[in-house]
LOMITI-480769 format. One record per residue (C-alpha): x, y, z; residue in one letter; residue number from 0. Coordinates in steps of 0.1 Angstrom, whole numbers, plus 5000, padded with zeros to 4 digits. Layout:
<nodes>
NODE    c1    c2    c3  torvex  lovex
NODE     X     Y     Z       A    NUM
...
</nodes>
This chain:
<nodes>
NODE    c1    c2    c3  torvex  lovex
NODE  5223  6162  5594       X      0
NODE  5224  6136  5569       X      1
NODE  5253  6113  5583       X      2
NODE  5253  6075  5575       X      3
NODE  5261  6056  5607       X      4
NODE  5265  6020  5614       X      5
NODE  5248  6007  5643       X      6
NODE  5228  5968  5649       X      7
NODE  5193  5965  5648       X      8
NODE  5165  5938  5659       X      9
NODE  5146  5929  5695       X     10
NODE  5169  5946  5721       X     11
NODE  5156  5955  5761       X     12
NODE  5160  5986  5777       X     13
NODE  5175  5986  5812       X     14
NODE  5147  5985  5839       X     15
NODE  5164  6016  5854       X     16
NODE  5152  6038  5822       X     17
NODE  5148  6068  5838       X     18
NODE  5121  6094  5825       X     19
NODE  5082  6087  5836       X     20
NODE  5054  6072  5824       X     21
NODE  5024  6089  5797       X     22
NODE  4991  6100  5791       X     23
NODE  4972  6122  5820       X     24
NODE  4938  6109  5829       X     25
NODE  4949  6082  5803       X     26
NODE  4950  6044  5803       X     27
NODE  4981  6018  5791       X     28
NODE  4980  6006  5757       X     29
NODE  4999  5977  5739       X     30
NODE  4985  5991  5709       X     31
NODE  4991  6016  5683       X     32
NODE  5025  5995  5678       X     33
NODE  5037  6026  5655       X     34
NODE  5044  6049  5684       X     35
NODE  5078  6050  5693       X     36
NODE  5097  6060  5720       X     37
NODE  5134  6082  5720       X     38
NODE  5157  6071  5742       X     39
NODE  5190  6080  5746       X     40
NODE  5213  6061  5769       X     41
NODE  5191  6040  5791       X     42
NODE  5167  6078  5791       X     43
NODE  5131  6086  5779       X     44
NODE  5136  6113  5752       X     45
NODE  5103  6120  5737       X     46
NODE  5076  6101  5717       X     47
NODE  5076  6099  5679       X     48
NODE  5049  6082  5653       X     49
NODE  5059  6061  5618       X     50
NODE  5043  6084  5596       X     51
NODE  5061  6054  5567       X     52
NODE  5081  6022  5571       X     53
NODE  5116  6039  5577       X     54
NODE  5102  6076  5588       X     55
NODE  5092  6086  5621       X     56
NODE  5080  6120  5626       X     57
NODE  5085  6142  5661       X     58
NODE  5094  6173  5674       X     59
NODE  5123  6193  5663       X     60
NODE  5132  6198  5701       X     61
NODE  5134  6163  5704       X     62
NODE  5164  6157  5677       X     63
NODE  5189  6187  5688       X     64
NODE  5223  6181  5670       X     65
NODE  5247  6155  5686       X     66
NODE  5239  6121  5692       X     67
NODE  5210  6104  5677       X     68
NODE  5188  6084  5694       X     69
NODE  5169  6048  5693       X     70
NODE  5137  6043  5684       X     71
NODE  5118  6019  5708       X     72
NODE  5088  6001  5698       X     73
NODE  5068  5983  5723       X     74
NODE  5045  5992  5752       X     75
NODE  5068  5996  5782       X     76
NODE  5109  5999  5775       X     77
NODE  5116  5984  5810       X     78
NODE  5097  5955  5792       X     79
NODE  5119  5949  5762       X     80
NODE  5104  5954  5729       X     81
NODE  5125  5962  5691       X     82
NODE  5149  5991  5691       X     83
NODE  5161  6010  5660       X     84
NODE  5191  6034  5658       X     85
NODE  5182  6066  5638       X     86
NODE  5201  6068  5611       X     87
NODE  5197  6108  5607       X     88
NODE  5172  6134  5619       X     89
NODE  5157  6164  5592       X     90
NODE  5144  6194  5611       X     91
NODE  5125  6223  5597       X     92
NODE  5147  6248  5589       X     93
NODE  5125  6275  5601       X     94
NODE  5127  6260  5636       X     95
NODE  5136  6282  5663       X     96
NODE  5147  6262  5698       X     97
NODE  5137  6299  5716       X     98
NODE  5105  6300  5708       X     99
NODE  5093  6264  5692       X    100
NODE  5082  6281  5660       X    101
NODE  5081  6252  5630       X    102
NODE  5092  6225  5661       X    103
NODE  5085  6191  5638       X    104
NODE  5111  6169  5625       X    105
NODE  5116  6133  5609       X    106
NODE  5143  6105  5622       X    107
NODE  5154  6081  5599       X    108
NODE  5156  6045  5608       X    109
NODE  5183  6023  5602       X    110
NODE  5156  5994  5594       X    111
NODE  5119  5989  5584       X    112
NODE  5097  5990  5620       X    113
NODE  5086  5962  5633       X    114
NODE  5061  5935  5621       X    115
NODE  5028  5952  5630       X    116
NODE  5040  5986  5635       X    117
NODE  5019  6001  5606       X    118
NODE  5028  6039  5594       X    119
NODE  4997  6064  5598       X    120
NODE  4988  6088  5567       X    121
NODE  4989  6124  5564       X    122
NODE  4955  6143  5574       X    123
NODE  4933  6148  5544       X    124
NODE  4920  6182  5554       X    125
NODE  4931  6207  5581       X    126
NODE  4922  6202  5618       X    127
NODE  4894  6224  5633       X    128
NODE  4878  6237  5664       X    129
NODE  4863  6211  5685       X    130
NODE  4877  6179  5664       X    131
NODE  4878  6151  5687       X    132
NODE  4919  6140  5689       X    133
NODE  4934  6108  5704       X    134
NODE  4967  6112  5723       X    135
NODE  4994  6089  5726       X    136
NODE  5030  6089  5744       X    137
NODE  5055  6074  5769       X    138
NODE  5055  6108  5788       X    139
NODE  5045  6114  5826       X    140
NODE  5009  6107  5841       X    141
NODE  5015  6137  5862       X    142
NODE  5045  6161  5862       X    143
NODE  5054  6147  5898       X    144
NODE  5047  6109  5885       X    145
NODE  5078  6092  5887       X    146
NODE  5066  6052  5879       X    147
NODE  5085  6037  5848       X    148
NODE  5080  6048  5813       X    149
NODE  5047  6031  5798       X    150
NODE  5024  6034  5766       X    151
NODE  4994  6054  5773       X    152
NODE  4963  6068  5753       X    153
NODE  4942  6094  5760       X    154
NODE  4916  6120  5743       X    155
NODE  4912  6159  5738       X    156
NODE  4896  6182  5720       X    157
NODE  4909  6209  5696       X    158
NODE  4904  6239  5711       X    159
NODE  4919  6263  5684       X    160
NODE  4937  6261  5656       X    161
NODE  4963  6291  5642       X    162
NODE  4982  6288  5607       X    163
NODE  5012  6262  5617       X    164
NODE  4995  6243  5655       X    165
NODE  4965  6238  5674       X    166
NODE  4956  6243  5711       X    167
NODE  4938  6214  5728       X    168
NODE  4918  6209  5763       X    169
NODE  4918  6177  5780       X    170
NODE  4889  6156  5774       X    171
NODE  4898  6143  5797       X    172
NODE  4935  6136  5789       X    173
NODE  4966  6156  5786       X    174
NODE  5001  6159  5772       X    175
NODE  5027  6157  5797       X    176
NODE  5066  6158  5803       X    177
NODE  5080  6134  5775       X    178
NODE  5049  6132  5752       X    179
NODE  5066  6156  5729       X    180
NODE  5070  6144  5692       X    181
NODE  5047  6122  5700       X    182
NODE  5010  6119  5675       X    183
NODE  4975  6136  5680       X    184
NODE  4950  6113  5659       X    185
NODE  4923  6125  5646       X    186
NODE  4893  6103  5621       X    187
NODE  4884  6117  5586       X    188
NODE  4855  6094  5565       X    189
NODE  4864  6060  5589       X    190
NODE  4904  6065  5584       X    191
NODE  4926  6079  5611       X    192
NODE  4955  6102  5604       X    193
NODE  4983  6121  5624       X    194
NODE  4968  6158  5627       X    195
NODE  4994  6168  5655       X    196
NODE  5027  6166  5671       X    197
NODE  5034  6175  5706       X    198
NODE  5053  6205  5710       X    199
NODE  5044  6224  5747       X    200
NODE  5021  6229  5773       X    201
NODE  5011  6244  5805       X    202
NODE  5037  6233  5834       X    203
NODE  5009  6214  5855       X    204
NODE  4999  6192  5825       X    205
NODE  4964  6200  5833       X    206
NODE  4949  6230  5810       X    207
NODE  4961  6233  5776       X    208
NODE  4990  6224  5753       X    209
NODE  5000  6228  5715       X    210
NODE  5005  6206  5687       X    211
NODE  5023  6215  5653       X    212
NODE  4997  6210  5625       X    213
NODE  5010  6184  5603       X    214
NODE  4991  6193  5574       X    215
NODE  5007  6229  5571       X    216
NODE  5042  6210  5567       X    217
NODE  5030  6185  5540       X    218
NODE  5062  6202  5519       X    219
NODE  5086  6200  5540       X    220
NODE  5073  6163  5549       X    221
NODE  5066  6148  5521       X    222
NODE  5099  6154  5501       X    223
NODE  5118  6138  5523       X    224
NODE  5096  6106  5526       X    225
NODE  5100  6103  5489       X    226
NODE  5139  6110  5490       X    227
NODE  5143  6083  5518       X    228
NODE  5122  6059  5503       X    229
NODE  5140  6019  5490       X    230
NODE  5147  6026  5457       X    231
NODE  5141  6062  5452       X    232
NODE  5174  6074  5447       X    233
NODE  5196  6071  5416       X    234
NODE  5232  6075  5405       X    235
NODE  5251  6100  5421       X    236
NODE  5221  6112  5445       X    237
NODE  5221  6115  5484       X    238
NODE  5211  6083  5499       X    239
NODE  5210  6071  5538       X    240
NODE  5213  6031  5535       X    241
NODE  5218  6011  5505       X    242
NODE  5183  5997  5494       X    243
NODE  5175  6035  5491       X    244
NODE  5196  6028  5460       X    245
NODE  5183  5994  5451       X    246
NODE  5173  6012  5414       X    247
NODE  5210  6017  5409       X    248
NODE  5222  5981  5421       X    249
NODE  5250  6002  5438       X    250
NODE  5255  6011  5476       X    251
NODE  5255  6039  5494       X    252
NODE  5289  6050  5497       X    253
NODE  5303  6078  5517       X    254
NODE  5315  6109  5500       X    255
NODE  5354  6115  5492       X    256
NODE  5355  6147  5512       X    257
NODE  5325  6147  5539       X    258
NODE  5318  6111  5559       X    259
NODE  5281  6131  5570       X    260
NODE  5272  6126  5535       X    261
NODE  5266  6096  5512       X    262
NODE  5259  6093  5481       X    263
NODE  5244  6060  5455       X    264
NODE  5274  6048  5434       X    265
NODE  5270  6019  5410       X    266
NODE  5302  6000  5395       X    267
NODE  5323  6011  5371       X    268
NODE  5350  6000  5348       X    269
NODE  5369  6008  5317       X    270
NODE  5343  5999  5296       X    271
NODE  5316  6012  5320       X    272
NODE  5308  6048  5316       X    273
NODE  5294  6068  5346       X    274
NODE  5264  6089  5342       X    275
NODE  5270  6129  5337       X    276
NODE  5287  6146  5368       X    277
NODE  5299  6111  5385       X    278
NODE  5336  6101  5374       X    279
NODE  5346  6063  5377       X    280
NODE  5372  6065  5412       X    281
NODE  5390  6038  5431       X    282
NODE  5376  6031  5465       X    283
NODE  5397  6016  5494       X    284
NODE  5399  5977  5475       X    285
NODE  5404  5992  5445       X    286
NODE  5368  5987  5429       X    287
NODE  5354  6020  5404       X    288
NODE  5326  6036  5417       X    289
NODE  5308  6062  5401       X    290
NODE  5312  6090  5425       X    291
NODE  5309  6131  5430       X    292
NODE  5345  6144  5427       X    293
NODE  5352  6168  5451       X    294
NODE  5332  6192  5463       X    295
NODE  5303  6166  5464       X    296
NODE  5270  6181  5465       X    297
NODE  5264  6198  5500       X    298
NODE  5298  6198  5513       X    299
NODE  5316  6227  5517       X    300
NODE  5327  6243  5488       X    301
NODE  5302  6232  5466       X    302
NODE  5280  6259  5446       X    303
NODE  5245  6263  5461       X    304
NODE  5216  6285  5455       X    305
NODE  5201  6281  5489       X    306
NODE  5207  6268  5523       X    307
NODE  5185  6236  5518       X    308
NODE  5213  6229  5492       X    309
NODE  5242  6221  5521       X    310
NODE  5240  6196  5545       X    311
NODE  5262  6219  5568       X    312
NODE  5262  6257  5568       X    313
NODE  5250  6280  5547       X    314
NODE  5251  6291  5515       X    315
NODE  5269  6319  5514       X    316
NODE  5296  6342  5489       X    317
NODE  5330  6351  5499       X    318
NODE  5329  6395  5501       X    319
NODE  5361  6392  5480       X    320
NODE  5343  6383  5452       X    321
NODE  5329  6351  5436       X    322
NODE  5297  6328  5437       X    323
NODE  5279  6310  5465       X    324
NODE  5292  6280  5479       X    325
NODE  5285  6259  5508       X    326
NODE  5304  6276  5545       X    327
NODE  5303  6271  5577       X    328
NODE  5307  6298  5602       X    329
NODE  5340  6308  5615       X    330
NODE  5357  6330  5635       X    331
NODE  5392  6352  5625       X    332
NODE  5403  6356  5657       X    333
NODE  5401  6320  5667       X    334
NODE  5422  6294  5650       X    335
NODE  5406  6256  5643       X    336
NODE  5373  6264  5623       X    337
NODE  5382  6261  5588       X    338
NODE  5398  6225  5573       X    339
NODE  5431  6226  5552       X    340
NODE  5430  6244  5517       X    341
NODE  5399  6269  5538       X    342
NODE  5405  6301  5549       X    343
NODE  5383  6324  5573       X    344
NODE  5373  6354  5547       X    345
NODE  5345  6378  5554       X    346
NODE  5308  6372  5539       X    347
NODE  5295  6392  5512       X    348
NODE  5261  6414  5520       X    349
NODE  5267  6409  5561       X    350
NODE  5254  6435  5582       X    351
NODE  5270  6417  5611       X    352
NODE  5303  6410  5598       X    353
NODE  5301  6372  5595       X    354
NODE  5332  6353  5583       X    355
NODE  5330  6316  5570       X    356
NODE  5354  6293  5552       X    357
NODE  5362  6298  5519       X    358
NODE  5384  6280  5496       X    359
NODE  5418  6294  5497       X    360
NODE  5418  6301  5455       X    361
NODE  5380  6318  5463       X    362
NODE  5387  6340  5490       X    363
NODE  5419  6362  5505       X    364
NODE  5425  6351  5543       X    365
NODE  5411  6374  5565       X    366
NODE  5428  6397  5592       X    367
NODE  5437  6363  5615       X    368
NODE  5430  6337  5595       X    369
NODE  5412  6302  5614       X    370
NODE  5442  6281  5603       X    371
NODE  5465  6304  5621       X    372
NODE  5461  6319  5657       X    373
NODE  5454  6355  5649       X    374
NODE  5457  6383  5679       X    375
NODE  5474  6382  5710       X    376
NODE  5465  6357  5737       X    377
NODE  5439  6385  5756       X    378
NODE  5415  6385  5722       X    379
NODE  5419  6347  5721       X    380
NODE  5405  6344  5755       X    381
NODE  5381  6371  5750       X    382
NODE  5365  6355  5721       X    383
NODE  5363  6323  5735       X    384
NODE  5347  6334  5763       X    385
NODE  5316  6351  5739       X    386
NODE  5314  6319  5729       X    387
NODE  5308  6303  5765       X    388
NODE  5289  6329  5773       X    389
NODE  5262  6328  5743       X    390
NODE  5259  6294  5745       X    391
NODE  5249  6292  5786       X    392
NODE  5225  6321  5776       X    393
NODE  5211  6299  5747       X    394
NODE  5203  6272  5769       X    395
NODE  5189  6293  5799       X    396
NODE  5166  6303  5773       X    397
NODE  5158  6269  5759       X    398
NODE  5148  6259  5800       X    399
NODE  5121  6284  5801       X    400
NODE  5093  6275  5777       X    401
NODE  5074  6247  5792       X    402
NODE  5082  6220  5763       X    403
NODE  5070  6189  5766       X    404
</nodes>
């Protein structure tokens, strides 16, 4: 979730045959509000996002499913060129659930500042209420038949309840529509307009109501990361995303020894150049010291954790054998390929479903199996495999029935 990728920045056009629709219902075209973003992925419409500060946009969590990572696109119409950013990593809530769009916000990570002009909106000062006037923008469709090119459009609604995490909003006269999600509802507070809402569903017509995630209920999970992700905020030995995020430390952001999804801020080092407590002074590729997490580094498998915010993949989980709680992914004993070299697949400690996950060989006995080695006979292979298959076309059945936006 956190991986460091290189990719070229600056004025770039999408091709005229972008192919997911234009915004707004009962809307008109804007070449304003230069903050609003469009995903796109390949040449396609995604969703809409807003810069919520100069490297952070924030959007839906169904918008940033794992895999590829989009561009950002700023600019009023993508057929009609504009400046396109690669995201540099995505952070959903963890409490998100695809089924259901529970917790469906997340923040994208650019891989530069926006462009000139494209100024970052605050947080809301106060919750949104009943009846508060909101301003829509997105690239999404006029209409869920429309099918004209992808286009900037603004709109207004009114609020027309609010539960603990989103609000429900009428059209007044305007509406959210197919690729609107992510994408802001504005609202005014003493002459100073804020983001009070991100797009998250609707009805299927586009015509009678539709939810937005209240922003101001995930100021913590917000407002962390902003700071974290901020030029200059992290120092020596911390996670970083791009290297002014460790301008403090005059060194770059380097990727970890043992996980290329992670990076970490490590300054020069040298005989007579001692490296701050938990960083040793290690050779990279040219032979220059760094300052760096010896392995595990903190996130990566392996590595003690008290949590599951504390890995950037997995969970944080103990081995039932015995010993503490370390970073794991899931595995499966029956199924080789899961774990890397020096893991084995060993049962988790306090499972009620029988979960296995790779452990550290010196942590944790191989279980009946193992996932280096093909346990069972070719049938139970098979079998397994075909679960797999089988939950994951169910998962995404599921994920085409709500009516997302």
């Amino acid at each position: 979730m956190g991986a460091l990728l290189v990719a070229s920045c600056g004025d770039a056009s999408l091709p005229a045959t972008v192919t997911s629709r234009a915004a707004i219902t009962g809307g008109t075209p804007t070449s304003g509000d230069l903050g609003v973003a469009a995903l796109v992925q390949g040449g396609t419409l995604i969703c809409t996002a807003t810069l919520v500060a100069p490297r952070v946009l924030l959007t839906a969590a169904h918008c940033v499913p794992d895999g590829a990572l989009p561009d950002a696109f700023f600019g009023s119409a993508p057929a009609s060129g504009g400046a396109q950013l690669h995201v540099l990593a995505v952070l959903r809530d963890p409490s998100f659930d695809p089924a259901t769009l529970s917790d469906d916000i997340a923040m994208a990570l650019l891989d530069d500042e926006a462009p000139a002009g494209a100024t970052p909106w605050p947080l809301p000062p106060a919750p949104p209420t009943a009846g508060l006037a909101i301003r829509l923008v997105g690239f999404g469709r006029t209409a869920p038949a429309d099918t004209t090119a992808p286009e900037k459009r603004v709109g207004t609604a009114s609020i027309a309840s609010v539960s603990a995490s989103a609000f429900e909003f009428s059209p007044s006269p305007s509406q959210t529509c197919t690729g609107d999600s992510g994408g802001p509802a504005f609202a005014t507070f003493a002459g100073v307009e804020a983001i009070v809402g991100v797009t998250s569903s609707g009805d299927p017509g586009c015509a009678q109501s539709a939810t937005d995630v209240r922003v101001d209920a995930y100021a913590s999970f917000i407002a962390p990361w902003l700071a974290a992700t901020a030029e200059g905020a992290a120092g020596p030995g911390d996670r970083c995303w791009y290297d002014a995020n460790c301008a403090a430390t005059g060194g770059a952001c380097t990727a970890a020894l043992d996980d290329a999804t992670l990076s970490f801020c490590a300054p020069a080092c040298g005989a007579s150049n001692s490296c701050p407590t938990g960083l040793q002074c290690l050779a990279d590729s040219a032979g220059n010291g760094l300052c760096r997490h010896p392995a595990p580094s903190p996130g990566a498998p392996g590595a003690a954790c008290s949590d599951d915010s504390d890995c950037a993949d997995g969970s944080c989980l103990a081995p039932s054998a015995g010993g503490g709680r370390v970073c794991a992914v899931e595995c499966f004993p029956d199924l080789p390929g899961f774990c890397a070299a020096g893991y084995d697949c060993a049962a988790v400690a306090d499972s009620d479903a029988g979960e296995s996950a790779c452990f550290g060989e010196a942590a944790a006995p191989k279980a009946s199996g193992g996932c280096n080695a093909g346990g069972g006979d070719d049938l139970d292979i098979a079998t397994a495999t075909l679960t797999l298959l089988a939950g994951a076309l169910l998962r995404r059945r599921r994920l085409g029935v709500d009516a997302r936006r």
